[in-house]
N, C-alpha and C positions, 0 to 999 in steps of 0.2 A: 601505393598506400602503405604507411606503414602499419606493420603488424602492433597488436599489444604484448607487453612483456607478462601481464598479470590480470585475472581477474577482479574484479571487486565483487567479493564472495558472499559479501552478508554486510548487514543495520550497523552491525558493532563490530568493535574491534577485536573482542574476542567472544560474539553470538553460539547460539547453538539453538537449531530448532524442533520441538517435538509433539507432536499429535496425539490426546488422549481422548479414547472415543469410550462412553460411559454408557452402556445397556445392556438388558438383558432379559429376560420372561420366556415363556415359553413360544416357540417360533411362531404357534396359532394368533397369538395374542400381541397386542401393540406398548411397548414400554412406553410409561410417563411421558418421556423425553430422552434424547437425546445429545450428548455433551462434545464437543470437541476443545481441544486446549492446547492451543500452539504459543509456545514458549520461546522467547529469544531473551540472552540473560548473560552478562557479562559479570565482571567478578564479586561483586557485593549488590547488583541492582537486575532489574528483567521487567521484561515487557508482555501481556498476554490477550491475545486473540482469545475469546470463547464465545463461539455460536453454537446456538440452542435449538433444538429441532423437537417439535411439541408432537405430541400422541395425536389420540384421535379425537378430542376435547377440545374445540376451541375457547380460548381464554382472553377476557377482557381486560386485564392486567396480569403480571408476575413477577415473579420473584425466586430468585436461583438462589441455592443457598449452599454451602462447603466450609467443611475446615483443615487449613491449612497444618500438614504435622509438625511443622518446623517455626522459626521465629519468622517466615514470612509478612512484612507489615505494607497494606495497601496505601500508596502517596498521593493517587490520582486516577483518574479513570474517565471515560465517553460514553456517551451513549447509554448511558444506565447510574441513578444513584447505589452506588457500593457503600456500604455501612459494615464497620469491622469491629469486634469486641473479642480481643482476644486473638483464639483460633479461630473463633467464628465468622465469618463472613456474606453478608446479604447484598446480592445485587437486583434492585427491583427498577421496573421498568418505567419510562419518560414518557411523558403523554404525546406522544408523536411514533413510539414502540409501541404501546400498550398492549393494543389486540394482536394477537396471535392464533390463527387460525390453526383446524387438525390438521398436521403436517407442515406445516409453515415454519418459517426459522430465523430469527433474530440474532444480530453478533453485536457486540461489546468489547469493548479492553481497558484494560488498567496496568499503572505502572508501579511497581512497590521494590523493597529492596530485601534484601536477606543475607547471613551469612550462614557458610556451613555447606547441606544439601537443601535441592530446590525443588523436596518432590512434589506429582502433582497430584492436587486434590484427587480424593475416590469415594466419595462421600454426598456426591452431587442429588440435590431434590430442589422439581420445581413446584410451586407454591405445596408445599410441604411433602407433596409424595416424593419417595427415592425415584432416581432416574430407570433403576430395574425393577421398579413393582409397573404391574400393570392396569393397578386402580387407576382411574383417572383423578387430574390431578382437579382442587377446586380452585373455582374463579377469585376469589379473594388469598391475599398476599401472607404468610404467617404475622408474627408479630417481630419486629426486628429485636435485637438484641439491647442490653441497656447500655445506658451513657456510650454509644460507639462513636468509632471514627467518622466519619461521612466524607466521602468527595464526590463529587458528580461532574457533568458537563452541561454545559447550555444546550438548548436545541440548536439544532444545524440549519446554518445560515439561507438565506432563500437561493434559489437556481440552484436547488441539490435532487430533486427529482425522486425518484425513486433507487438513489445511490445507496451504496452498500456502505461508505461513510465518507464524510464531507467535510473540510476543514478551512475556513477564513483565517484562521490562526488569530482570532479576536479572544479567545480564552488564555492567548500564550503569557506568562506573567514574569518571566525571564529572560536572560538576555539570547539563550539559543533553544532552539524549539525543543520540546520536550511531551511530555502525554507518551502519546503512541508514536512519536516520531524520537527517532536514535541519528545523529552525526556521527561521521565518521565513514575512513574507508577503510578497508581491511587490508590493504596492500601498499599502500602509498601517500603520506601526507607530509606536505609542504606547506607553505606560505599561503593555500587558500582557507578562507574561514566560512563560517555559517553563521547566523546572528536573527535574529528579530528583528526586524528596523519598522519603528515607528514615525517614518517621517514619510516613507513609501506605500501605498497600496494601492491593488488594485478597487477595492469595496472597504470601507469602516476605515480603520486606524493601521492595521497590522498586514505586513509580509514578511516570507524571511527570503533577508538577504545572502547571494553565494556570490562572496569575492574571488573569483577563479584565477590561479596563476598560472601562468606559462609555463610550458615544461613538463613532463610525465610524470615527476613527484609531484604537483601541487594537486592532488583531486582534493575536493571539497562537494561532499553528498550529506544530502538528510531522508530517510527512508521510512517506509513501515513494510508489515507484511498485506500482501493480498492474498484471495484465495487459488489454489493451484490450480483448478480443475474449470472447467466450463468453460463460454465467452467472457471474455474481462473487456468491459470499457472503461478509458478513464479519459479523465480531462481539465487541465490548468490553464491557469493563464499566466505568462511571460512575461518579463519586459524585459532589454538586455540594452546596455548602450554600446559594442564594439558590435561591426557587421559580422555577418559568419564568415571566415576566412577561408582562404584557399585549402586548408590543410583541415587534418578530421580531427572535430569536438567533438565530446558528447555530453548534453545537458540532463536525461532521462536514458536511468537503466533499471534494465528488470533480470533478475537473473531466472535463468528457463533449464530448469532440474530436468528435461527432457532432451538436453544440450551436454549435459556432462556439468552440467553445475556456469555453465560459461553464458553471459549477458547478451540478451536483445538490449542493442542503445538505439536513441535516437539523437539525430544532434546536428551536425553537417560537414562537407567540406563541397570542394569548390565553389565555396558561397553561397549551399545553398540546404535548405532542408533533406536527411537524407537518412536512414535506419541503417542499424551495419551489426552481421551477424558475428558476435566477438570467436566465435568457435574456429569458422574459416573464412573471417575477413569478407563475405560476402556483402555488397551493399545494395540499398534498395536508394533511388534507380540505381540503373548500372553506369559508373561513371565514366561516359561518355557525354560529346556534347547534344548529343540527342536525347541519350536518359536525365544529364543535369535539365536540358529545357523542360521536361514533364515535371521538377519541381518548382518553388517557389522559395523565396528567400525571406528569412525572421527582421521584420521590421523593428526597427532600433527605436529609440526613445517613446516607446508606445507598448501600450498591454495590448498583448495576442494570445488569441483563446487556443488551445493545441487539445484536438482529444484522438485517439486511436481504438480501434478495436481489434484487440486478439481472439480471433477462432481457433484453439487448437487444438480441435477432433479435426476440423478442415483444413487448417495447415493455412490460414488465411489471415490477412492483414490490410489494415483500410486505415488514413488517416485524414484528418481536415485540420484545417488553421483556417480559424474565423468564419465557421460552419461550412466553408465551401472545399468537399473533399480535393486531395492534390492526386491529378492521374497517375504521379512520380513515384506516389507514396503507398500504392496498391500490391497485395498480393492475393490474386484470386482464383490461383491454381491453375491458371492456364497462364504457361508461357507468351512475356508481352516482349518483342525483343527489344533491347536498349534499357527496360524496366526492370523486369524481373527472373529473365532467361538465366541470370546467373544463379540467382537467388533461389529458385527452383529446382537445380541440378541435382539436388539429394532430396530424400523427404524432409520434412519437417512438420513437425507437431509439437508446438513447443508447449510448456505446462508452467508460468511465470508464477513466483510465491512473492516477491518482495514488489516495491516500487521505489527507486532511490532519484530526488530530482538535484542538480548541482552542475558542476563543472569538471571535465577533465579532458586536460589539452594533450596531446602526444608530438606535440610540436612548441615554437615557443609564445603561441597565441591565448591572450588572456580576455578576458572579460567579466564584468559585473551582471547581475542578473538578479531579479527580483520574480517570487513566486510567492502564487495568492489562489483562493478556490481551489483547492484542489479536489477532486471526488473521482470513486472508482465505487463501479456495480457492474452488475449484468445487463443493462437494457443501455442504451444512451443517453448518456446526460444531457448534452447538448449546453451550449453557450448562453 
């Protein structure tokens, strides 16, 4: 197999990511709320994750509210109407978010641009309490700010479950995906593009297309962030017209900060479905013709549902195409030989932040591919 020469490290081309966690009171006592704010932000523009983690007050609606110190300007945002006047900023919640139970936690993102520095809010209160008082906060929303900005998102399309966020790409209004999602690979780009194509989908009007070319320069990925910690399931659906070839693709990577910053892919070679740990080229199954027969091969002119779950307190891995899991594509901590004996040889605990789906060939095999539904949460989404 051959080795990779590089990772693909990050969303953007020149990302950077960072974690602000907002609370405080005395340790007896439970704050407002809770903030985090992970940041990925290229030279004049950035992307932001902010999940909310509420006191001990449940609330029947909310509203976050910060001001930004810099010329920060909000362009777009999910999962929450965001309303901007100024410095000011109000992000209040979707009737599908609304309630928020004590201790429960809602995320959101938005996409804006800035020049200069990109610092982050510290100023955070939900429906009007600061994030470090430890009044509770009240059930109705302040009053927003005048004549603001406004961008918001539709609610999330059906067969989204109880996903952390869900995307048809039916709100995309450009020609490459945009919101929470960044193009782009950090290492290597050639001749493959990314695009919206409205003439393909799997549900409504919209997928985005990833024209993959042959060769080791052409990757072509569109990403967002997930979250690092806990079980992560996700789950897309595919279509691709070239078979998987002899040699190793990979259509979906996640980079695993508990790896040395170096990507879980998945994707195939000898034709067939197949995960390969980009650290030490380890793959799942083990390519042999015994571990290729426990997988199963990506049906060409046809949408296929692909979901996986990552354990990594357990070091464990489980995947299905088209609900019915692949035995090829297991890791369940006990050595399976021909599957996972390789794969197992060291620990692993992996801790994935990003999700990038596209193409990247290390040989000179190319293909088109179309992706649609995508959702990623804690529980499983299912097809």
């Amino acid at each position: 197999m051959h080795r990779f020469a590089a990772a693909l490290a990050g969303l953007c081309l020149a990302a950077a990511g960072t974690t602000a966690v907002v609370a405080a009171g005395p340790a007896a006592a439970t704050p407002a709320c809770e903030v985090g704010y992970r940041v990925n932000q290229w030279q004049t523009g950035f992307t932001a994750e902010i999940t909310v983690t509420n006191g001990a007050t449940a609330l029947t609606s909310w509203a976050l509210t910060w001001h930004y110190s810099g010329n920060q300007s909000v362009t777009s945002a999910w999962n929450a109407t965001v309303r901007q006047s100024g410095a000011a900023v109000t992000a209040e919640s979707l009737p599908y978010n609304a309630a928020l139970p004590a201790g429960g936690t809602v995320s959101f993102g938005l996409q804006g641009t800035f020049s200069g520095t990109n610092a982050e809010p510290a100023d955070f209160a939900l429906n009007g309490v600061a994030c470090g008082d430890t009044a509770p906060p009240a059930t109705t929303t302040p009053t927003t700010p005048t004549t603001p900005t406004t961008t918001t998102s539709a609610p999330p399309p059906a067969g989204c479950g109880a996903a952390t966020f869900c995307d048809d790409f039916e709100q995309q209004t450009g020609s490459v995906p945009a919101g929470r999602w960044t193009v782009g690979a950090a290492n290597c780009q050639g001749t493959g593009t990314v695009t919206v194509d409205t003439a393909v989908a799997h549900a409504g009007t919209r997928s985005v297309k990833v024209a993959g070319g042959g060769n080791y320069c052409n990757h072509a990925f569109f990403g967002t962030s997930v979250p690092g910690s806990g079980v992560l399931y996700g789950r897309f659906w595919v279509r691709h017209t070239t078979p998987l070839p002899a040699g190793h693709v990979t259509f979906l990577a996640l980079r695993d900060t508990a790896d040395g910053g170096r990507d879980l892919r998945a994707g195939g070679q000898n034709r067939a479905l197949q995960w390969n740990r980009e650290s030490d080229d380890a793959t799942l199954p083990a390519q042999s013709p015994a571990g290729v027969a426990q997988s199963v091969s990506l049906p060409t002119g046809t949408w296929s549902c692909f979901e996986f779950e990552i354990d990594g307190a357990a070091g464990q891995l489980r995947t299905w195409l088209g609900s019915a899991e692949v035995p090829g594509l297991v890791v369940d901590g006990v050595p399976t030989p021909d599957v996972d004996q390789q794969w197992l040889a060291r620990t692993w605990h992996p801790a994935v932040t990003d999700l990038r789906l596209g193409w990247e060939s290390y040989g000179s095999d190319a293909d088109t591919l179309w992706f649609d539904d995508v959702a990623v949460g804690s529980t499983r989404i299912g097809c």
